[in-house]
PASEDO-466107 format. One line per 8 residues: their letters; for each residue x, y, z of N, C-alpha, C. Coordinates in Angstrom, 2 decimals. Example, Ala and Ser with C-alpha at 12.3 -4.5 7.8 and 13.67 -1.06 7.14 Angstrom:
REM residues 2
as> 13.19:-5.69:7.80:12.30:-4.50:7.80:13.20:-3.30:7.80; 12.85:-2.25:7.08:13.67:-1.06:7.14:12.90:0.03:7.87
END
This chain:
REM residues 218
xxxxxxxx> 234.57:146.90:177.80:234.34:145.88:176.77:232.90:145.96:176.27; 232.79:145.89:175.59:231.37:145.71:174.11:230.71:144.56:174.76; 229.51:144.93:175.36:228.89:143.73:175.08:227.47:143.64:174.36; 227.40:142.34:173.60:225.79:141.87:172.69:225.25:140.81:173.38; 224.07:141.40:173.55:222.85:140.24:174.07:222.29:140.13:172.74; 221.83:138.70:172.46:221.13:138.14:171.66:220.00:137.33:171.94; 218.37:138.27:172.03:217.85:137.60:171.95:217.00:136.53:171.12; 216.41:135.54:172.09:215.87:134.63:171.14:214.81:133.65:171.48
xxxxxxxx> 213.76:133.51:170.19:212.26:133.39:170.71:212.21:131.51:170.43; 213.15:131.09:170.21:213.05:129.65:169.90:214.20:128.82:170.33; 213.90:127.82:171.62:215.35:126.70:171.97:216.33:126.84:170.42; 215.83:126.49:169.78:216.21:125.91:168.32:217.49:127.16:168.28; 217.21:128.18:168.37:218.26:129.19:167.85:219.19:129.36:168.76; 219.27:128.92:170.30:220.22:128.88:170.68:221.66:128.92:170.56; 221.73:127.46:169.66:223.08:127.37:168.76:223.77:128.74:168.25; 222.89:128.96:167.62:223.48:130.01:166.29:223.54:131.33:167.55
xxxxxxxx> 223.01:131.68:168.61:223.09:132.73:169.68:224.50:132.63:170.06; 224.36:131.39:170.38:225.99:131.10:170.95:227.50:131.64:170.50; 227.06:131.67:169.31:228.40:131.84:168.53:228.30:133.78:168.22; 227.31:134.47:168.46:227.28:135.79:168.11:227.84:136.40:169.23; 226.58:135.76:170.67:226.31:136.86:171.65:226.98:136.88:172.53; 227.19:137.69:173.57:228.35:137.86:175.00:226.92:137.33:176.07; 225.76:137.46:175.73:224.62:136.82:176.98:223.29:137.08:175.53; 223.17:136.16:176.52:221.68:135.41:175.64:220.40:135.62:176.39
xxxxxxxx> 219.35:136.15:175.64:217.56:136.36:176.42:216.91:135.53:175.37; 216.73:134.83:176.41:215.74:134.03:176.62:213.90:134.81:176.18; 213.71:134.90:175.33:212.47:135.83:175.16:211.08:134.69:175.57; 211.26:134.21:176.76:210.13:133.50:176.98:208.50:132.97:176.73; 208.15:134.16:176.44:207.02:134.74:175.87:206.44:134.85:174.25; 207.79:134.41:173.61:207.63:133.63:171.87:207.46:132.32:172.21; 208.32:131.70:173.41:208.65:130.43:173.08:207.15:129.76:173.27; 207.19:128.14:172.25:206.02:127.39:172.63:205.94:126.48:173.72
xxxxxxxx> 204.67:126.59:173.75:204.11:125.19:174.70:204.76:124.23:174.83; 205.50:123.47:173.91:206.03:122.59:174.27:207.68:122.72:175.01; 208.57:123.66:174.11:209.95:124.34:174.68:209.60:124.26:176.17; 208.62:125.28:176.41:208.22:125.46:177.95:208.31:124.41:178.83; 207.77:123.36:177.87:207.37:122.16:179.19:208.81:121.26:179.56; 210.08:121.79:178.62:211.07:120.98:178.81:212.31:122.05:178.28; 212.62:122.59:180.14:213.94:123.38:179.34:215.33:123.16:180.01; 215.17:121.86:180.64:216.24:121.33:181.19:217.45:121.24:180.52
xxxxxxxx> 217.43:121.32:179.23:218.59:121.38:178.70:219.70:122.33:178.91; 218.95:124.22:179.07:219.41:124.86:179.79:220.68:124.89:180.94; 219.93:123.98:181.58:220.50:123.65:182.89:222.15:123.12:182.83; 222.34:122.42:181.82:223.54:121.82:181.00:224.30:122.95:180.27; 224.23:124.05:180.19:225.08:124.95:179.10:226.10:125.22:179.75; 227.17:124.71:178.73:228.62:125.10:179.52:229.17:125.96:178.50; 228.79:126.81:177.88:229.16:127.56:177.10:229.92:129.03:177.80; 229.18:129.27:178.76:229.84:130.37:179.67:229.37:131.38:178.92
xxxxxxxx> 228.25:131.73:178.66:227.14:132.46:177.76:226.14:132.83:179.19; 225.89:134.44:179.39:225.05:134.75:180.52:224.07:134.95:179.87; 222.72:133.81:180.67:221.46:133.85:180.60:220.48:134.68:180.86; 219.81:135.22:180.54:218.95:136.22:180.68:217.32:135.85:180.27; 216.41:135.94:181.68:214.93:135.19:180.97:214.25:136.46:180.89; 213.25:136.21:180.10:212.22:137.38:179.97:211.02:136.81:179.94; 210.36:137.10:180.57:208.68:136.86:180.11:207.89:138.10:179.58; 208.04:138.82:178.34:206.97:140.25:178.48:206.01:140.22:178.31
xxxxxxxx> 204.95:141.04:179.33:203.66:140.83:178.54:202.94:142.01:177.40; 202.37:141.33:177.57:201.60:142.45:175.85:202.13:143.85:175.82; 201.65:144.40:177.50:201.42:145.62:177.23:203.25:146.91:177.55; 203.86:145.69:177.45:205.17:146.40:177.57:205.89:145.36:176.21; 205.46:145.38:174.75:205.77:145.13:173.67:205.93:143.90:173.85; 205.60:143.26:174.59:205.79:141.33:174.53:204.64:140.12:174.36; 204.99:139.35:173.87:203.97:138.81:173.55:203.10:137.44:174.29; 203.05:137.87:175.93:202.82:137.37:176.69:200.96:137.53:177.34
xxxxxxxx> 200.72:136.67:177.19:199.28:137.25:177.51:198.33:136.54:178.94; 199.07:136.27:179.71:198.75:135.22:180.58:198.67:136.11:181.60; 198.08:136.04:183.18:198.01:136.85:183.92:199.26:136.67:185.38; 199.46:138.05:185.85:200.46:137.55:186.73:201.18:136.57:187.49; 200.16:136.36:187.93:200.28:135.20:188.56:200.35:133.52:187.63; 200.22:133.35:186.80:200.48:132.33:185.52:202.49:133.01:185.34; 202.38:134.57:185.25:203.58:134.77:184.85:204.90:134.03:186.14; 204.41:134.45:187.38:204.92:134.59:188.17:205.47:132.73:188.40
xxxxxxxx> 204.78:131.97:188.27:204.34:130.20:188.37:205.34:130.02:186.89; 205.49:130.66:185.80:206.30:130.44:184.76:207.91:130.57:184.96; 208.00:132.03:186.05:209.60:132.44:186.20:209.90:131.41:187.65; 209.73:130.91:188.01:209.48:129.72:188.96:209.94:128.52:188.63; 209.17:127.77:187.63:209.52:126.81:186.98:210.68:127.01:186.10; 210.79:127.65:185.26:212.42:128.34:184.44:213.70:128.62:185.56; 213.00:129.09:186.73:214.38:129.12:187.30:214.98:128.09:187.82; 214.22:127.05:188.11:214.30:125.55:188.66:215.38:125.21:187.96
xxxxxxxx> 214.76:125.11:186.44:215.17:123.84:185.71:216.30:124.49:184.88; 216.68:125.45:184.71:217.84:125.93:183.74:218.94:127.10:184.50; 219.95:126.98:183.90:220.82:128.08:184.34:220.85:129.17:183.74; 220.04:130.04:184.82:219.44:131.77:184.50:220.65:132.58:185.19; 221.49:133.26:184.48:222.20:134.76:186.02:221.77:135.94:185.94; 219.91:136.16:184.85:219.33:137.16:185.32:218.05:137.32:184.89; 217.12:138.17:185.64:215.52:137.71:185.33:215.41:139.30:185.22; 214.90:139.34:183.84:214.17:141.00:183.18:212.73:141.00:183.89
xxxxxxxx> 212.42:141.74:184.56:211.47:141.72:184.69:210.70:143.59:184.34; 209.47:143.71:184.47:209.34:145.22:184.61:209.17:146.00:185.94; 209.72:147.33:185.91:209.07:148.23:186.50:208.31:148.49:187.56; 206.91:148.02:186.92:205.78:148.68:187.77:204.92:147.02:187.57; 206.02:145.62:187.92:205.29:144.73:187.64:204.70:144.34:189.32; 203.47:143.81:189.49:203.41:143.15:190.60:204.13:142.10:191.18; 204.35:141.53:190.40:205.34:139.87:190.94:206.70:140.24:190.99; 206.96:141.33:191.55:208.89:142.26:192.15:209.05:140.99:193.69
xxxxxxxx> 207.55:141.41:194.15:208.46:141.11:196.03:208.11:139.62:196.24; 206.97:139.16:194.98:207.05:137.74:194.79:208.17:136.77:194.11; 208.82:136.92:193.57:209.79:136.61:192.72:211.34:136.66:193.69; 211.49:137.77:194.03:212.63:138.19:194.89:213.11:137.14:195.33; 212.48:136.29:196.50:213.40:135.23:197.28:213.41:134.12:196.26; 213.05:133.85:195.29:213.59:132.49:194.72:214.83:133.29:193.78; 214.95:134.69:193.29:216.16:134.78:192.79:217.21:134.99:193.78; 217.17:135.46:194.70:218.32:135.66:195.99:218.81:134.38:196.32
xxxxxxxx> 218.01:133.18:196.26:218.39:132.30:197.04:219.28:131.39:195.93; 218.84:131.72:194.32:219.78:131.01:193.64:221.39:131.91:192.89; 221.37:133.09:193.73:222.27:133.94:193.26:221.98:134.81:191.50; 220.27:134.43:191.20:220.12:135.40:190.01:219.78:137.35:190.06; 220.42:137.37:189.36:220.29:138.96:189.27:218.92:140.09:188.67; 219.04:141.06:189.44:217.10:141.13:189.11:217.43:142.43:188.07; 217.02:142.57:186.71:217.18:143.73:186.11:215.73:144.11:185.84; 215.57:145.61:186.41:214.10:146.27:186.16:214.17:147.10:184.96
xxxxxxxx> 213.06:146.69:184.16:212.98:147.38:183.03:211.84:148.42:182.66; 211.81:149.48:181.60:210.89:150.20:180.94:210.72:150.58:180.27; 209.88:149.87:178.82:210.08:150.81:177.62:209.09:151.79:177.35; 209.72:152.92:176.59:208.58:153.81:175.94:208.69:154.02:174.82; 207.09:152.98:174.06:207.13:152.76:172.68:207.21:154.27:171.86; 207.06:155.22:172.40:206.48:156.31:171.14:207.40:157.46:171.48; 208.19:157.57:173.02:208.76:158.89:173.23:209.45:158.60:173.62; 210.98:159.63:174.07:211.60:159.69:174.50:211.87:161.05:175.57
xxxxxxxx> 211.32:160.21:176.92:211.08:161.66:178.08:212.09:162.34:178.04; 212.83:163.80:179.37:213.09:164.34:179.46:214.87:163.05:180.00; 215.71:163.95:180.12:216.61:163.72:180.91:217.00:163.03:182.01; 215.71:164.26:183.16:215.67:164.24:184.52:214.56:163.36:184.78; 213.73:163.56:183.76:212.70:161.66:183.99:213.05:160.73:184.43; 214.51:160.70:183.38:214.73:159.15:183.02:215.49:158.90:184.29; 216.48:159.98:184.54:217.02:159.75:186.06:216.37:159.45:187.15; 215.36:160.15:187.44:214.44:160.20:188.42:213.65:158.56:188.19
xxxxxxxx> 213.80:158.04:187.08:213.19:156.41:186.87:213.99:155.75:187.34; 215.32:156.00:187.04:216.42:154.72:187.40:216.74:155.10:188.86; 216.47:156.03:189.62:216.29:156.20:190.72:215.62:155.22:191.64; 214.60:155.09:191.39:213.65:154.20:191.92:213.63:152.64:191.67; 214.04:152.57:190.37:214.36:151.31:190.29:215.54:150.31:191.19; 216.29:150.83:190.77:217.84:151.37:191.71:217.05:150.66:193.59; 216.24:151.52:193.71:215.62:151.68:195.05:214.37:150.46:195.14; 214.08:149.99:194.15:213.51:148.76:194.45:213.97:147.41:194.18
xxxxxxxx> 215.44:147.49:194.41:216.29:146.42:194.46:216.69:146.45:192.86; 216.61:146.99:192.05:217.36:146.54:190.60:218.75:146.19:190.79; 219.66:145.13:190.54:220.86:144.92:190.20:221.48:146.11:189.04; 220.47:145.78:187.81:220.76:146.52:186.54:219.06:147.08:186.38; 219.13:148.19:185.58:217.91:149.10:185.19:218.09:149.09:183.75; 217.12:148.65:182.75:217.10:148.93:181.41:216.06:150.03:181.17; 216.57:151.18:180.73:215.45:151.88:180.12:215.17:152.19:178.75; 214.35:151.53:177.55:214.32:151.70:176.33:213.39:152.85:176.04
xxxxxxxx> 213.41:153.89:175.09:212.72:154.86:174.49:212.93:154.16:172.86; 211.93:155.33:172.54:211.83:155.35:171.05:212.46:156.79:170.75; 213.40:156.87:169.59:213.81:158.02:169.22:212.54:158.95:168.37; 212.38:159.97:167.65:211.48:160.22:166.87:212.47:161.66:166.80; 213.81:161.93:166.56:214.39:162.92:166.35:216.16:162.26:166.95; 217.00:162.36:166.18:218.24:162.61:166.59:218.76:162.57:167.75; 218.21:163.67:168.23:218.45:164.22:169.62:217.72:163.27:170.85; 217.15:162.46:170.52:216.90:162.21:171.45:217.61:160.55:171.66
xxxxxxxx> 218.76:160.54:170.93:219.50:159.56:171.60:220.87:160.05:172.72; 220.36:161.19:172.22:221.73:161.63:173.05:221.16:161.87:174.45; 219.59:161.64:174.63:219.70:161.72:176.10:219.50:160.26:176.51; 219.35:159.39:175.74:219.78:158.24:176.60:221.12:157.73:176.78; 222.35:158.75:175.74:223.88:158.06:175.95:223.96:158.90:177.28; 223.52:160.17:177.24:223.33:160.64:178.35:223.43:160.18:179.64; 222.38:159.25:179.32:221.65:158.83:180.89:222.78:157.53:181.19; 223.36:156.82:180.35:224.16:156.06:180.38:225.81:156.58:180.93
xxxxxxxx> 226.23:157.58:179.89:227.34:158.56:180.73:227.41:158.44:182.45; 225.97:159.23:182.20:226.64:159.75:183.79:226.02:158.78:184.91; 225.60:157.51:184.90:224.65:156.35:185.77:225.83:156.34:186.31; 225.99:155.84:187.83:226.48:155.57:188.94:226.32:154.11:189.13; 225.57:153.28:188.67:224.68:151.93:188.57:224.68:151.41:187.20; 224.58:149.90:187.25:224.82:149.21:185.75:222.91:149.30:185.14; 223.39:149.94:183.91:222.30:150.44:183.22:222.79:149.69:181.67; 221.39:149.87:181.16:221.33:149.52:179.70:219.95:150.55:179.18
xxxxxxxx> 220.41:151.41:178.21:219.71:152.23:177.95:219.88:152.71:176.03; 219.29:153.11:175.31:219.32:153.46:174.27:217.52:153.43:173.69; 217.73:154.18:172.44:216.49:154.14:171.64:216.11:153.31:170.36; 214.86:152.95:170.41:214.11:152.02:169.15:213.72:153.16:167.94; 213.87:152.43:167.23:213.02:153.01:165.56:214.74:153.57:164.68; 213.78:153.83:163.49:215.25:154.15:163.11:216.36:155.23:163.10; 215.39:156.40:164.02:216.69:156.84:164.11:217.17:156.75:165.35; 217.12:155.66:166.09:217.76:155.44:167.30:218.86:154.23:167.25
xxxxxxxx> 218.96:153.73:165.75:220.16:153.00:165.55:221.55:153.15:166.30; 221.83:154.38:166.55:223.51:155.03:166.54:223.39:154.77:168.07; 222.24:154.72:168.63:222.06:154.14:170.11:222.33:152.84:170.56; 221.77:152.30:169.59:222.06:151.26:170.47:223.50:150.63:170.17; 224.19:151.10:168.73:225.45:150.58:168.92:226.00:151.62:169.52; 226.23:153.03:169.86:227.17:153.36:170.46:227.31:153.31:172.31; 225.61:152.66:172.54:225.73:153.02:174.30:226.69:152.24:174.99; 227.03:150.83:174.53:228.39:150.32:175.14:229.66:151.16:174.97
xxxxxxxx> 229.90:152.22:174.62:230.62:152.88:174.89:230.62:153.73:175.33; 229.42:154.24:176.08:229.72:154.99:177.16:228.99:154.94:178.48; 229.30:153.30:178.44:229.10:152.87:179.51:228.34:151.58:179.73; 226.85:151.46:179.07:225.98:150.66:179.28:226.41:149.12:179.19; 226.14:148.54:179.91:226.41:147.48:180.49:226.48:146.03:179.43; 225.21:146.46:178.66:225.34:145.66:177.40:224.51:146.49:176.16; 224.35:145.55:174.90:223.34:146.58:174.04:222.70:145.21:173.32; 221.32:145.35:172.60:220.79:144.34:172.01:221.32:144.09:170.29
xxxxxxxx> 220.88:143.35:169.66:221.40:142.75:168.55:220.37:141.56:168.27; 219.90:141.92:166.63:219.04:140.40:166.73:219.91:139.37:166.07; 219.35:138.05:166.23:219.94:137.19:165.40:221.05:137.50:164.49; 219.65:137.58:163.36:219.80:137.77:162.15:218.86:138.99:161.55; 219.12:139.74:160.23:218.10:140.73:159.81:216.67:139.93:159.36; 216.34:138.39:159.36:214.93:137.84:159.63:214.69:138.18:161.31; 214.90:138.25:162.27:214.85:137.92:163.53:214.58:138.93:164.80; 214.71:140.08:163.77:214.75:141.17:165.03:213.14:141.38:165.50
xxxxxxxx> 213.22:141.26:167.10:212.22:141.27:167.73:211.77:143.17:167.85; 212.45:144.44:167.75:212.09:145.52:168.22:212.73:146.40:166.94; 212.30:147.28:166.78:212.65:148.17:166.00:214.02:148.92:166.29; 215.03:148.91:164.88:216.12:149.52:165.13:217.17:148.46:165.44; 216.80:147.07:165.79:217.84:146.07:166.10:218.63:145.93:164.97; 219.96:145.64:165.25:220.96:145.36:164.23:221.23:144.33:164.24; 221.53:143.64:163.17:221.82:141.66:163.41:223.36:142.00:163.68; 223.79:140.85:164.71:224.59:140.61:165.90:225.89:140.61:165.36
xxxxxxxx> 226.20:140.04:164.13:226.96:139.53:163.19:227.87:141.30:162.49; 226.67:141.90:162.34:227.34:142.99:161.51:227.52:144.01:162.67; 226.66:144.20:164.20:227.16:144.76:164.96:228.75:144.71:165.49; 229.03:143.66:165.78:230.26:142.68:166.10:231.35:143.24:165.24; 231.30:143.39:163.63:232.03:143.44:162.63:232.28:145.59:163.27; 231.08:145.72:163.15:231.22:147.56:163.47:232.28:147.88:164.65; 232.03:146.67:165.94:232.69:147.09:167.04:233.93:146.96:166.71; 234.50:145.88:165.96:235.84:145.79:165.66:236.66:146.82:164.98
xx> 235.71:147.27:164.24:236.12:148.92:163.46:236.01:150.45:164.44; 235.44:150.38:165.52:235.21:151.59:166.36:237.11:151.05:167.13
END
């Protein structure tokens, strides 16, 4: 089955998420000061819509600028007060073995992520990444590249093909379009979608609406 995450940088858009996406991100790191201080509402969604939080910071394309430990005191408080069933976090973040027991203990799922704004590595890179991730407890591994040639989406359907483990993988910019709608089909666990064509947070996103309409035609 096809699935669309829809993320989104404002409570406010929730609504309109609801009605597109198969799971919803939470892009933490748009949202304001005030959203932050009150997201109990969360906690109430009976929509049966899987939650997904993100906090990114700057230097992995997000617009988070606070220091770990602020980050770490943020995914803390969010997990309290709302119903999360998974926390994006990165890679090579420090707050992995800090974070861990408050998601184990509420049954949330840990997906490790990595983008690479400008390239798209080798093959056996990318394997050799989700390897480790895999190995530092990832539930799910997202690995995003940037296309800058054709070919190089085919090594992330690639890497999606042949994963043994729930992955989400494809490429940004434009010619990594055909990625991200075709990786749910061969395999990847979910694929992104913005809003709307005002809304897209990353390059290459397709609004959710006309993705949806494509899947029905594949």
């Amino acid at each position: 089955m096809k699935k669309i995450c829809v993320p989104i940088t404002s409570l406010s858009q929730f609504g309109e998420a609801e009605k597109l996406a198969d799971l919803i991100e939470l892009r933490l790191d748009y949202f304001s000061k005030k959203e932050l201080s009150d997201l109990s509402a969360l906690g109430k969604n009976e929509s049966g819509k899987k939650i997904i939080a993100t906090i990114r910071p700057s230097r992995e394309l997000g617009k988070f600028g606070g220091g770990e430990r602020e980050r770490l005191e943020l995914f803390k408080k969010v997990i309290a007060c709302a119903r999360i069933d998974f926390v994006d976090l990165e890679f090579d973040s420090k707050i992995i073995d800090g974070l861990k027991p408050f998601l184990e203990k509420r049954g949330i799922k840990l997906i490790l992520s990595k983008h690479f704004a400008r390239t798209t590595p080798s093959l056996i890179e990318l394997k050799a990444l989700q390897k480790k991730m895999v190995e530092k407890g990832a539930f799910a591994c997202k690995i995003v590249c940037f296309a800058n040639k054709f070919s190089d989406n085919l090594t992330t359907l690639t890497l999606v093909k042949e994963s043994k483990t729930p992955l989400v993988s494809f490429c940004m910019g434009e010619f990594g379009v055909i990625s991200r709608i075709l990786s749910p089909n061969f395999g990847a666990l979910f694929t992104f979608a913005s809003l709307n064509a005002e809304n897209a947070i990353a390059s290459g996103q397709v609004p959710a609406a006309e993705l949806r309409m494509a899947y029905e035609g594949l």
